[in-house]
C-alpha positions, 0 to 999 in steps of 0.5 A: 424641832423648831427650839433645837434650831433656835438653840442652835442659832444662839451657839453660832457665832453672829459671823457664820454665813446663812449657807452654815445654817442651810447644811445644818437645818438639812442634815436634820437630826435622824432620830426625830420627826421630819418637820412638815416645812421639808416636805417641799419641792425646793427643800428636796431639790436643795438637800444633798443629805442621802440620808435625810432624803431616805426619811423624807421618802419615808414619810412621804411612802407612808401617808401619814402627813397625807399622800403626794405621788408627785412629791415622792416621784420628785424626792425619787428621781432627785435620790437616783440623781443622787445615789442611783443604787439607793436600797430605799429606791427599790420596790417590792414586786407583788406576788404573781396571782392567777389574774397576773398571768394571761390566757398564753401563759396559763396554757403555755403552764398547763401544757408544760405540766401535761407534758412533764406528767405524760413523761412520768407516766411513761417512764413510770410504765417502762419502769414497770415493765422491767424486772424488778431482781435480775435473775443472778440476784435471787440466789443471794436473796432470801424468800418473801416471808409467809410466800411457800418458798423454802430454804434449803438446809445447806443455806442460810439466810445470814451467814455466821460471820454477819451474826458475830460481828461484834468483837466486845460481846455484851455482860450476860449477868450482873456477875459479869456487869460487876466486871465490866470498866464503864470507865474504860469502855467511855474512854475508848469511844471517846478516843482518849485511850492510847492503842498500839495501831501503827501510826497512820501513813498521810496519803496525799495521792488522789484516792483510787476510782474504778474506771468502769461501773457495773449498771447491767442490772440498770434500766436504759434511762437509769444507765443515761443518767448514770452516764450523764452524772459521771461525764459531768463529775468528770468536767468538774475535776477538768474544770479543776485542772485535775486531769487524772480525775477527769479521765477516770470519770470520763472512763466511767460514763464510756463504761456505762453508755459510750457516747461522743462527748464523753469520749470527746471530753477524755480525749481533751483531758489525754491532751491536758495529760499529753496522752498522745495515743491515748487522745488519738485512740479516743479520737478516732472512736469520736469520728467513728460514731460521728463522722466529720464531728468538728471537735473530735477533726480539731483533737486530732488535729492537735495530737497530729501537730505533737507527733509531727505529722503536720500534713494530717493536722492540716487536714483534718483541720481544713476539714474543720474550716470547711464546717466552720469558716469562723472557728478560731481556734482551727483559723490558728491552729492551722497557720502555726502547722503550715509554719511548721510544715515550712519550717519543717525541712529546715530544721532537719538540715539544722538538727542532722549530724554533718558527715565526712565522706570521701570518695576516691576517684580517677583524677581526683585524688586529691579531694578534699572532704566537705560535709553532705548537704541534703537536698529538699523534697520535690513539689511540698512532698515530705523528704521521703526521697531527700536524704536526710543527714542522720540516715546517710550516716549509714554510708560510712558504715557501708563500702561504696565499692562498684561490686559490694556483694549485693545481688546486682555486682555484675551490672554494677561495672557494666554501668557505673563507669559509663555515669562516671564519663564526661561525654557519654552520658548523653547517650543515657538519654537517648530513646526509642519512638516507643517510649516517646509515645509512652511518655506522651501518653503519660504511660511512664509516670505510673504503671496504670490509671488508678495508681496515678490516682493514688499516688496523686491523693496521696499528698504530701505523705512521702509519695515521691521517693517513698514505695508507694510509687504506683501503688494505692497504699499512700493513704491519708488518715490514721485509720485507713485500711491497706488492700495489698491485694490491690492490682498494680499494672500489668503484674501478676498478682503474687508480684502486685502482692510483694510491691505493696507490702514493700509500699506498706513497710517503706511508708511505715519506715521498714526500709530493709524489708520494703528493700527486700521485697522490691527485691523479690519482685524484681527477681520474679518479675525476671522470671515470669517472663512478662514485658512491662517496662513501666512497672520494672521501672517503678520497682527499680525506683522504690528500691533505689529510694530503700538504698537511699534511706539506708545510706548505699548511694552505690546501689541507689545510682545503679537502680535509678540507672537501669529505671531510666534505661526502661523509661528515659526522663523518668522524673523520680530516678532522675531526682533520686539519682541526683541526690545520691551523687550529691551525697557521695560528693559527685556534683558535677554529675549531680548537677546534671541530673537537677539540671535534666529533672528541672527540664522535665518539670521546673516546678521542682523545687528541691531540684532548684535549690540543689541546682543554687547550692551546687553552683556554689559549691562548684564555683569555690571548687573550679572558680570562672571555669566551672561550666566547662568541666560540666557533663553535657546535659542532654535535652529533654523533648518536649513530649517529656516535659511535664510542665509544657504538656497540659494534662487534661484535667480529672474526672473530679475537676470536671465534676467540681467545675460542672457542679460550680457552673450549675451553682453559679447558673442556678444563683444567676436564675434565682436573682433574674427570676427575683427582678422579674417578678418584681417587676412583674408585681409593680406593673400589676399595681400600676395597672400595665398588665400587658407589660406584667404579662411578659415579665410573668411569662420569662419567670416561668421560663426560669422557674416554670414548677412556681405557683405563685407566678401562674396565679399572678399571670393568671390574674393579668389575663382576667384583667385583659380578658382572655378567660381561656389563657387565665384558665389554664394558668389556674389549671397549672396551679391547681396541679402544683398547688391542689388546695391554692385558694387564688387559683380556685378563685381565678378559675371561677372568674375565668369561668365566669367570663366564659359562660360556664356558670356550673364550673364558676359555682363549683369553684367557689363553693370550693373557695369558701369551704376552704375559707367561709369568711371570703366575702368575695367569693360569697358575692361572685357565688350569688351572682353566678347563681342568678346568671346559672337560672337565668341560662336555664330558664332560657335553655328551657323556654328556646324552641326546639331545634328544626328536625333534619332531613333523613333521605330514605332509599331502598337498597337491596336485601344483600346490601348493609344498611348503616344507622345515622347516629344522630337518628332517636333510635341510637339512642335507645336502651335496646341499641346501647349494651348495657353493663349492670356490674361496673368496675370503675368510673366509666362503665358505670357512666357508660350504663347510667347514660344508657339507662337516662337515653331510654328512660328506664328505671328497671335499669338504673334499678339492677345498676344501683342494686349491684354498685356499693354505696360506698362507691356510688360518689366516686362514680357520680362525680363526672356525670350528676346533673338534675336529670340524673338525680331525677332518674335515680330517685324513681329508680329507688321509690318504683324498682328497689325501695320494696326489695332492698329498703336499707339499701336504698338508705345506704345510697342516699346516705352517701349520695350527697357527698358527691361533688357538686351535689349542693349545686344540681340541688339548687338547679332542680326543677318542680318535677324533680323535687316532687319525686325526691320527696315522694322517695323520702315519704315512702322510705319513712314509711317503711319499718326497719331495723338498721334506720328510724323515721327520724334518721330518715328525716335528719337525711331528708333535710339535706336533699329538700 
C-alpha cells in the first residue's frame, strides 16, 4: 500500500493541495488490506467514505489486528452519524436457549401448553363422543369387509355407470393393439387435435355460490369453524369492494351458525349494494339477538336516513351516542339527519305541484285564483296534518259542494254557512262550565290517561293530524307490534277496535280505509247510545285529517266543526280546520283559526308561519285595511290555554329528576366522605387523635357499612385509652370484614387495656394464623401470655371470700320454703335437671355445667356417650376452660375408656379442634395435666382395631 501512495504522489501534480491526497488516501483502495496506520481514532473520525468505514469495522469485528472495543464502538457510532441504517451496523441476536428465558417465562410456556393440551384432550373426547356416520349415511355405504354384515342382492356396492366410466375402452389383444393410433391418442392428450365442441362462451359473471351449507352431519365446534371461515371469505371479498361475494359469504356462515357479526357484516355490504330491506331485515335480526348492539342501532340508522325516515335514524342513533359518546361516525350522522329533518318540510314546499283552486262565494266573485301554500307541522311533528301539495291535488277532482253526497249533507248546511259569516263565529267558541273544567283538568285533549301517553311517546312520528290521536298504535321502532285491542276511552270495545284499525291504516298511509272506519265509529258510537264527548271528538278529528289527506277540505271543515262544538278550543280541530280554509283560499277564516290555536299554545310553529304568510297575502289583497274586514277572533280563557297552565310533570320526570338527586347526593357524600377521611388520616399522622376522632366519626354518618373507617377509629381510641369504645369499632368491623386482620389485632390491644388477657390471646392467635410473619403480634402474644399466669396465680393464691350470713327461721309446715340461689345446695346435681341428649350448643352447655357444679363424671360420661364427635367442638366452643378440660379427661379414663374405647379416641381426635383449645392448654394446672396423661397411658394400652399405639401417640403430642 505504501508504493501505491508513493506512485500516486509522483502522478499528481506539485500544485495539488494536501486536502487532495487526504480524500485519496481515505477512499483507500477496496480489494486490498486496510494498512494498520487507519486503525486510529483521528483517521476514523476524519474519513467520510461509508465504505471504507465498512472495512475498517470489518476488521476491527474480526480481531485479526487485535481487538479494541473502544475503537470499534467509536468507528460504530461515527457510521450511524453517517448512515444511520448501515446494514454493517446491525447485530446478530443469539438464539434464545433455555437459561435465556426466566422462571415467569418458562412457567408462563408451561402453562400455556398445559392449557393448549387440556383443550385438545377435550375436543378430542367430544370428538369421540359423537358418531362417526350419521344414520342417512349408512345406506349409501358399503360394509366393513370380513365384519358379517351382507349386501342385498338387489344392491350393489358400485353401481354400473361408476364401472364403465371410461368412453375409450383399452386393446384387449395384440390384433387389436395393431390398430390402436399411438399418434393420435398423443395428439389428443396433448390438445392439438381439432374437435368439433362448440367454441367456448367467456363468462365474465361472478361464478355461482350456494348461499346455504349443509353441516347437519358436522359436529358443533366443526360448524363454529365452518362459520368462522366463510364470515372471514366473506370480509375479504368485502375488503375487495365485491358486494355480491361478500353477501353470498355472509349468507353461508348464517346458514351454518347464525350469529351477530355475520349478520351485522351482510347487513353492511346490503348498504354497499343499497339493499334497503334487505340490511333492515338483516338489522333488525341484529338487535333481536343483541338488543342495544351499537352497530347494528348505527346500520339501521343508515337505511333509516335513505328511505327517509329521519326521525327514527335520529333515534336509533342517539341511542348509539348514549353507548358511545365518542363515536364519530354516529356524531356525523346525526347532524346530517337533523339537517335533513330541518330541511325536510321545505323541500316538500319546493317539490309540490302549485294547484289552482277556485272557489265561488257570496261577494266574491271575482276572486282571483292564487296558488295553495301549505302550511307546516305543529311543534317538530311530521306534516301528517299539513297539507302537502301533491295531495290536494285531489281537490280538484272532488266538488267542494255543501251537500257532496257524503254521508253528513244534512249537517253540512246547518253549519257551513254559519263559519262563513263575519260575526257569528264568535258564538262557535262559546262553552259550558262543563267543559271548562274539562279542559282545566286536561280532559279534552285525549280521551284518557294512558292515550296522553301514548300520543306523547309517539314523537315526531305524524301524531298530531294523524289517526292515532288518543290511541297507543303511534309507535317508534319498525318492529313494534300493534294491540288493536287496546282500550280508548270510554268506548266499547268493538268501537275501540275500529279507531285503532283506523289509527293503523292512517299511519301506514291508507287514507280512505282509515276514513272508513273513523266512519263506522262514529255512526256506532250513534247507535250505542254512550255520552263521551271527548272520544266523538277525537273520531271527528281523525277523520277530518283522512279528508284532509285526500284533498275534501269541505268535509275536513265540517268534522273539525262539529269536534269543536263537543270540545270548543280543541287544538288539532282548530289547526286542521285552519288548514283546510287555507287550502280552499278562505284566509280570513283561516286566520282566525291560526289566531285562536296560537292563543291556546304559542308554541305552534306551523300556526306562526300560516299567521306571517296569510298577512301577507291579505295585505296584497285588502292593502291598510285588512284588519277591518277580518272575522272577530274569539277569546280563549286561560283554563284552555295550554302554555299558561303548568302541567305537572310525569311519572318518569319525576323519577328522572328523584334518580338525578340520589346521584348528585350520593356524588357529594363520596367526595365529603374522600376529605374527611383524609383529614382524618392526616391528624393520626400528626398524633391529634381527638381531632381524627371526630372526622372518623362524620365518615360513618355518610358511609357507616366502611370497615376501614372502624378499623382506623378504632385506632384512635386505643391511642387515647378508651379500650371499651375501640372495642366495639373492632366488633364492627369484624361483622363487616370477618377475616379483618387489623380489627383481630386492635381488638386484642383493646382487650389487653381491659384486662381480659384470655380474649387478647385469642385474638391474636387468630392474627398470626392469618399471617405467621406478624412480629407484633408474636410480641403482644408473649407478653399477654406472662400477664394471663400471673392473674391466675393471683386468683389462686387470694384468700377465700368471707362466707354470707344466711338467717334461719322457722316457719310453718303450710308455708313454701324458697332456696337462696347463692346457698352450695343450688348448685348440686341433684337441684339442676340434667339433659344427656342435647340438640344444640346450649343444652349441652347447660348438662356440661350441671355435671362440673357437682363434680360428677358418671354424667359428663353418659353426656359424651350420647354427643357425636363430630359436634363435640362446636358444643365446646363457648364453655372450654381448664376445669372443664379436667373434668372431661376423668369422665373418658374412669366411665367410658373400658365401654367405648374407640369412642373416646374419636373425641379426642376432634377435641383439639375446639377454639381456643391451644390457649386453656397452656393454662392448665399439675393436676389437670397428670389426668390427661394418665388418659392417654391407659388408651395406648388399650388393643383395638380402628387405632394403633402409634396413632395414640402422634394424638398425645398435640394435647402434653
Amino acid at each position: 500500500m505504501a508504493t501505491d501512495y508513493s506512485s500516486l504522489l509522483n502522478q499528481t501534480t506539485p500544485g495539488m493541495s494536501a486536502a487532495f491526497f487526504s480524500n485519496q488516501s481515505t477512499a483507500g483502495d477496496f480489494s486490498g488490506k486496510v494498512p494498520v496506520e487507519h486503525l486510529d481514532y483521528v483517521y476514523i473520525e476524519k474519513c467520510k467514505d461509508v465504505k471504507y468505514l465498512e472495512k475498517i469495522l470489518e476488521v476491527l469485528r474480526s480481531g485479526k489486528e487485535g481487538f479494541y472495543p473502544h475503537l470499534l464502538e467509536f468507528c460504530e457510532s461515527h457510521m450511524k452519524k453517517l448512515d444511520p441504517r448501515n446494514r454493517a451496523l446491525r447485530k446478530e441476536n443469539p438464539v434464545a436457549t433455555a437459561a435465556s428465558l426466566s422462571k415467569d417465562e418458562w412457567s408462563q410456556i408451561f402453562d400455556d401448553l398445559k392449557i393448549w393440551q387440556e383443550e385438545i384432550k377435550t375436543t378430542e373426547t367430544l370428538l369421540m363422543q359423537e358418531p362417526m356416520i350419521d344414520a342417512s349415511m349408512k345406506e349409501d355405504m358399503t360394509p366393513i369387509r370380513g365384519s358379517n354384515c351382507s349386501v342385498p342382492l338387489n344392491q350393489t356396492a358400485v353401481s354400473k355407470e361408476k364401472r364403465n366410466c371410461s368412453k375409450h375402452p383399452l386393446p384387449r389383444d395384440y390384433r387389436e393393439w395393431d390398430k390402436f393410433d399411438v399418434e393420435k391418442e398423443c395428439k389428443r392428450i396433448d390438445g392439438n387435435m381439432v374437435t368439433n365442441d362448440p367454441p367456448a362462451i367467456a363468462n365474465n359473471q361472478h361464478p355461482q355460490i350456494w348461499t346455504e351449507v349443509d353441516a347437519s352431519l358436522k359436529s358443533q365446534q366443526e360448524k363454529l369453524l365452518l362459520a368462522n371461515r366463510e364470515k372471514d371469505k366473506g370480509n375479504e371479498a368485502f375488503r375487495a369492494n365485491d358486494y355480491e361475494e361478500a353477501v353470498a359469504y355472509y349468507s353461508r356462515s348464517i346458514s351454518i351458525i347464525p350469529s351477530v357479526s355475520a349478520y351485522n357484516n351482510r347487513a353492511q355490504a346490503e348498504i354497499k349494494l343499497e339493499h334497503w330491506h334487505n340490511a333492515m331485515s338483516d338489522c333488525q335480526r341484529v338487535l333481536e339477538l343483541e338488543s342495544g348492539n351499537v352497530k347494528g342501532l348505527l346500520r339501521r340508522a343508515k337505511v333509516y336516513n335513505h328511505m327517509g325516515q329521519f326521525q327514527l335514524a335520529a333515534e336509533d342513533l342517539r341511542m348509539v351516542l348514549r353507548k358511545e359518546p365518542q363515536n364519530a361516525a354516529a356524531t356525523q350522522l346525526l347532524s346530517e339527519t337533523e339537517k335533513r329533518i330541518s330541511e325536510c318540510r321545505p323541500e316538500q314546499k319546493s317539490k309540490g305541484k302549485k294547484i289552482l283552486i277556485q272557489e265561488v262565494e257570496e261577494g266574491d266573485d271575482n276572486r282571483n285564483a292564487r296558488p295553495v301554500e301549505p302550511s307546516q307541522p305543529v311543534g317538530g311533528e311530521e306534516s301528517s296534518a299539513a297539507p302537502e301539495r301533491g295531495d290536494m291535488g285531489n281537490a280538484q277532482k272532488k266538488p267542494h259542494g255543501r251537500g257532496d253526497g257524503g254521508p253528513h249533507s244534512e249537517f253540512t248546511n246547518s253549519h257551513h254557512g254559519h263559519w262563513r259569516s263575519r260575526g257569528g263565529s264568535s258564538d262557535k267558541y262559546k262553552f259550558t262550565q262543563e267543559s271548562k273544567e274539562k279542559q282545566a283538568n286536561g280532559t279534552s285533549k285525549r280521551g284518557s290517561t294512558a292515550s296522553v301517553k301514548a300520543e306523547q311517546s309517539s314523537g315526531g312520528k305524524g301524531s298530531l293530524a294523524g289517526g292515532n290521536e288518543g290511541g297507543t298504535l303511534s309507535g317508534g321502532n319498525a318492529g313494534e307490534t300493534v294491540n288493536l285491542d287496546a282500550p280508548c276511552g270510554a268506548l266499547p270495545p268493538a268501537l275501540s277496535r275500529l279507531k285503532n284499525e283506523g289509527n293503523l291504516q292512517f299511519k301506514n298511509g291508507q287514507f280512505a280505509d282509515a276514513l272508513e272506519k273513523y266512519s263506522q265509529a262514529i255512526q256506532g258510537y250513534a247507535d250505542s247510545g254512550i255520552d263521551s264527548p271527548e272520544d266523538l271528538c277525537i273520531l271527528y278529528s281523525n277523520r277530518a285529517a283522512c279528508y284532509l289527506k285526500d284533498g275534501n277540505c269541505q268535509e275536513c271543515i265540517q268534522d273539525c266543526t262539529r269536534a269543536l262544538e263537543l270540545q270548543p278550543f280543541s287544538l288539532k280541530p282548530l289547526l286542521r280546520r285552519a288548514m283546510a280554509y287555507e287550502s280552499l283560499e278562505r284566509y280570513r277564516t283561516a286566520y282566525v283559526d291560526y289566531k285562536t290555536v296560537l292563543q291556546i299554545d304559542i308554541s305552534v310553529q306551523a300556526a306562526n308561519d300560516s299567521v306571517n304568510r296569510i298577512t301577507r297575502l291579505l295585505i296584497e289583497q285588502d292593502g291598510t285595511e285588512w284588519r277591518e274586514k277580518l272575522p272577530d277572533i274569539p277569546l280563549v280563557p286561560l283554563s284552555a290555554q295550554q302554555h299558561r297552565r303548568e302541567e305537572p310533570p310525569s311519572e318518569e320526570v319525576l323519577q328522572a329528576r328523584a334518580e338525578k338527586a340520589a346521584m348528585d347526593a350520593e356524588r357529594k357524600a363520596e367526595a365529603r366522605f374522600t376529605v374527611l377521611k383524609k383529614e382524618g388520616n392526616e391528624f393520626v399522622k400528626n398524633g391529634q387523635y381527638q381531632d381524627a376522632l371526630g372526622k372518623y366519626t362524620e365518615c360513618l354518618k355518610l358511609k357507616p357499612e366502611e370497615c376501614s373507617i372502624y378499623t382506623n377509629r378504632a385506632l384512635c381510641y386505643l391511642k387515647v385509652e378508651r379500650f371499651a369504645e375501640a372495642k366495639h369499632d373492632c366488633d364492627a368491623a369484624l361483622k363487616l370484614e370477618p377475616t379483618n386482620k387489623k380489627a383481630f389485632y386492635r381488638r386484642a390491644l383493646a382487650n389487653k387495656g381491659l384486662k381480659d388477657y384470655l380474649a387478647c390471646s385469642s385474638d391474636l392467635q387468630e392474627v398470626l394464623q392469618q399471617d405467621p410473619n406478624v412480629q407484633e403480634a408474636e410480641k403482644e402474644l408473649l407478653e399477654v401470655t406472662v400477664l394471663l399466669r400471673q392473674s391466675l396465680a393471683n386468683s389462686n393464691a387470694s384468700p377465700a371470700k368471707p362466707r354470707k350470713t344466711v338467717p334461719i327461721t322457722e316457719v310453718d309446715g303450710d308455708q313454701e320454703t324458697t332456696g337462696d340461689p347463692n346457698s352450695e345446695n343450688s348448685c348440686r346435681g341433684e337441684d339442676i335437671p340434667t339433659n344427656l341428649q342435647p340438640t344444640d350448643a346450649y343444652e349441652f352447655g347447660q348438662a356440661l355445667n350441671a355435671a362440673c357444679c357437682s363434680g360428677d363424671t358418671a354424667i359428663c360420661a353418659e353426656l359424651l356417650a350420647s354427643t357425636t364427635p363430630e359436634m363435640l367442638p362446636h358444643f365446646l366452643s363457648t364453655q372450654l376452660d381448664g376445669h372443664t378440660i379436667s373434668l372431661i379427661m376423668q369422665a373418658m379414663d374412669s366411665h367410658l375408656l373400658e365401654k367405648n374405647p374407640s369412642l373416646v379416641y374419636q373425641h379426642l381426635n376432634v377435641l383439639h379442634t375446639t377454639d381456643r383449645f391451644s390457649v386453656v392448654l397452656m393454662l392448665l394446672n399439675k393436676d389437670e395435666r397428670r389426668h390427661m396423661t394418665q388418659l392417654f397411658e391407659h388408651l395406648a394400652a388399650v388393643e383395638s382395631s380402628e387405632f394403633t399405639k402409634n396413632d395414640v401417640q402422634n394424638l398425645a403430642n398435640k394435647y402434653i
